[in-house]
C-alpha positions as CSV (number, residue, x, y, z in Angstrom):
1,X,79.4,-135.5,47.9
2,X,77.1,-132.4,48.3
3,X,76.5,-129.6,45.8
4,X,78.8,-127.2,46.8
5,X,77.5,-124.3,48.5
6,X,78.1,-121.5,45.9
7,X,75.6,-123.3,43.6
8,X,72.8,-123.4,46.8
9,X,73.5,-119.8,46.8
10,X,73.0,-119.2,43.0
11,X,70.1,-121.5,42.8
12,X,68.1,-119.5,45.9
13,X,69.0,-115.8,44.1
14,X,67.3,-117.7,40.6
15,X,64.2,-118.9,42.9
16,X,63.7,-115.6,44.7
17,X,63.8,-113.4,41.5
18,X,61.6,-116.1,40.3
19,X,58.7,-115.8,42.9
20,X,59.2,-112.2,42.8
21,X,57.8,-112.0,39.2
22,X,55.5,-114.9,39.4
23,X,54.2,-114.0,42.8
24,X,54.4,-110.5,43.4
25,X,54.5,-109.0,40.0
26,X,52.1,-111.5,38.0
27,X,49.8,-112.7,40.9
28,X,49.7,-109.3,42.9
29,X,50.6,-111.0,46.4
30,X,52.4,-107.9,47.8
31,X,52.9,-109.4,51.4
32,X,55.8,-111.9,49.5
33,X,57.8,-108.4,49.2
34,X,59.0,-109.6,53.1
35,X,60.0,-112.7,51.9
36,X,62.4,-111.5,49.0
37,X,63.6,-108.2,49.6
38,X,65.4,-106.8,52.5
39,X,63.4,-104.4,55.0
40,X,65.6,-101.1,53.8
41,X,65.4,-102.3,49.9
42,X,65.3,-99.8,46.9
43,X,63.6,-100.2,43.3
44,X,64.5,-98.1,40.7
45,X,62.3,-97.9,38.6
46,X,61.9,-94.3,36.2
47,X,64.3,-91.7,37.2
48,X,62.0,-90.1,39.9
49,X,60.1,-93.2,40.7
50,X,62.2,-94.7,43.5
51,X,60.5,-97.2,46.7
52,X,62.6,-97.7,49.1
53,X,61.3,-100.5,52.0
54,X,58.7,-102.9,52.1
55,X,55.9,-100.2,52.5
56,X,56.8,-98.4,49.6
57,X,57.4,-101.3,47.2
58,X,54.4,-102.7,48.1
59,X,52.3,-100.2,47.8
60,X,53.7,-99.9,44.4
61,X,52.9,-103.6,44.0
62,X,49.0,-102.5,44.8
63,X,49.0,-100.0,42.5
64,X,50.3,-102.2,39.6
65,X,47.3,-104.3,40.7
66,X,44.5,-102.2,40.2
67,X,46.0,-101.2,37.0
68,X,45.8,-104.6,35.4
69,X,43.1,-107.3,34.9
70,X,45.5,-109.3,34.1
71,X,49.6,-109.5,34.2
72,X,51.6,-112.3,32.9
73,X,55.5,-112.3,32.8
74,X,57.7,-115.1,30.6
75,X,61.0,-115.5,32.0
76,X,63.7,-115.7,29.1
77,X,66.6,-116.0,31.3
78,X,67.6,-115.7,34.8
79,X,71.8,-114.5,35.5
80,X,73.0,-114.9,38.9
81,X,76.9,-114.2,39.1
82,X,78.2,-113.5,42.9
83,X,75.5,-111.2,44.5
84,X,74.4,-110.3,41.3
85,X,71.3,-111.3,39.4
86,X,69.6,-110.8,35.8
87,X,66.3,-111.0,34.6
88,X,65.3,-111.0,30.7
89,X,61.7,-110.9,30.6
90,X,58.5,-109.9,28.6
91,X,55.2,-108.7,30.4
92,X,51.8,-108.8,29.2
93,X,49.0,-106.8,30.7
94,X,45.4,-106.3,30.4
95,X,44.8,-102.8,31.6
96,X,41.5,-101.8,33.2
97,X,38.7,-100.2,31.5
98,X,37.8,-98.2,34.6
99,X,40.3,-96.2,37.0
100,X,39.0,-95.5,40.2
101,X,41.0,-92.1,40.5
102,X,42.4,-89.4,38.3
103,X,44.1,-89.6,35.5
104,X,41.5,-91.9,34.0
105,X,41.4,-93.3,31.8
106,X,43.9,-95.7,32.9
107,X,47.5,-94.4,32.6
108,X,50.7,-96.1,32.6
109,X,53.6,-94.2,33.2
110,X,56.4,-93.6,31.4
111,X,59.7,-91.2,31.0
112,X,58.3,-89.4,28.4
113,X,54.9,-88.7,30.0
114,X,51.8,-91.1,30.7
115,X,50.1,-93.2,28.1
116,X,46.3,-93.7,28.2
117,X,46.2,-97.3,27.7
118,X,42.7,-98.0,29.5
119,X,41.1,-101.9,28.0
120,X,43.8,-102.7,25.7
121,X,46.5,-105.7,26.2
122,X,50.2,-104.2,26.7
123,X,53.5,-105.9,26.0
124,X,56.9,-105.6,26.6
125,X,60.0,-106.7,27.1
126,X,62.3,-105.7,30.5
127,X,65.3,-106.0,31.9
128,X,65.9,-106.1,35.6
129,X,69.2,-106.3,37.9
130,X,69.1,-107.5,41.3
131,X,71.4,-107.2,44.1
132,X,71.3,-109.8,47.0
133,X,72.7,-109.5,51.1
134,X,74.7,-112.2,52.2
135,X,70.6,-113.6,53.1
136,X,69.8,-113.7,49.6
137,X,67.4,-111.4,50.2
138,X,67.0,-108.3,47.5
139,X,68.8,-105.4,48.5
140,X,68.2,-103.5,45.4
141,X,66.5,-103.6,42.0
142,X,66.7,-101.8,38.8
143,X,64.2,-101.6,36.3
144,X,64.5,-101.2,32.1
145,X,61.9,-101.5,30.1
146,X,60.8,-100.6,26.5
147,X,58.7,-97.7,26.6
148,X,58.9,-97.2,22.8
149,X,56.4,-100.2,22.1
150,X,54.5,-99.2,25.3
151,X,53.9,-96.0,23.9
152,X,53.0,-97.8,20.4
153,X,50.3,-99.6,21.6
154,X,48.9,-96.8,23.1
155,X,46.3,-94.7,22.0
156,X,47.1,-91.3,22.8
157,X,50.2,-91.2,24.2
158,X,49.6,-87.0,25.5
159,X,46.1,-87.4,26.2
160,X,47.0,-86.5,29.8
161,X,50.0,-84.6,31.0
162,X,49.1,-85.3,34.9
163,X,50.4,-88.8,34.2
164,X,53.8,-87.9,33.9
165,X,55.6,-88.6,37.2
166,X,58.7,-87.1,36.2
167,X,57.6,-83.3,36.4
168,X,57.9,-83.0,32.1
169,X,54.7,-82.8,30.2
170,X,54.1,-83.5,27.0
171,X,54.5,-80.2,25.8
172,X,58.3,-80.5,26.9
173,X,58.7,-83.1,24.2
174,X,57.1,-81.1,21.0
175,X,57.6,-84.1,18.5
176,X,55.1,-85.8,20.8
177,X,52.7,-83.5,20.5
């Protein structure tokens, strides 16, 4: 008797949202983008930070890469149900000391604004959701992640308004001032 198909199915979803962090978040190897995610594919990541396509989300994935020394994601749990899947995860990155462009130093950005977080080692936990195509292939992503102990393990979290993607600067948000 064979494994019935609708645990193939789960099982392929688990392993592509696998490689997706170990490959193309923690090693950097955006070209496996092709491999996972559907050619019209959106990532929603901060409220004004959406890719949509390979090109975008890997040139996202490029960024990411000259941002960190070093990124390394555990997996807590993977959730597939129907088309459906869950990741529970915490990432740890070693930021640059140098950027090569402005903002520097090195910011990461968040909804509240940028945080200057150049040398130091960052961690948090995330939360992504995944949507799959009959292909298993990612269709569409979205991103949560805790910017509270991002912005706690920064060192100036308003150093730089520029960083803020979103259009707000820090001076939008007095209490951060």
């Amino acid at each position: 008797m064979g494994i019935p198909s609708c645990n193939v199915q789960k099982e392929a979803k688990r392993a592509a949202i696998y490689r997706y962090f170990d490959e193309v978040v923690d090693q950097g190897k955006s070209e496996v983008v092709r491999e996972l995610f559907s050619p019209d594919a959106r990532q929603h990541f901060l409220p004004c930070l959406e890719m949509e396509g390979w090109e975008e989300i890997m040139g996202y994935v490029g960024l990411s890469s000259l941002l960190g020394q070093s990124f390394h994601t555990t997996i807590h749990e993977i959730i597939v149900e129907g088309d459906t899947g869950y990741a529970h995860v915490t990432h740890t990155m070693k930021i640059v000391d140098e950027w090569p462009g402005p903002p520097a130093p090195p910011v990461i950005p968040l909804r509240l604004g940028g945080a200057p977080i150049g040398g130091q080692t960052v961690q948090w936990d995330a939360m992504a959701r995944f949507k799959f195509n009959d292909a298993n292939l990612i269709t569409e992503e979205w991103i949560l992640r805790d910017e509270l102990s991002m912005v706690l393990q920064a060192k100036d979290v308003c150093a730089y308004e520029t960083a803020c993607l979103c259009g707000a600067t820090c001076h939008d948000f007095p209490a951060l001032e």
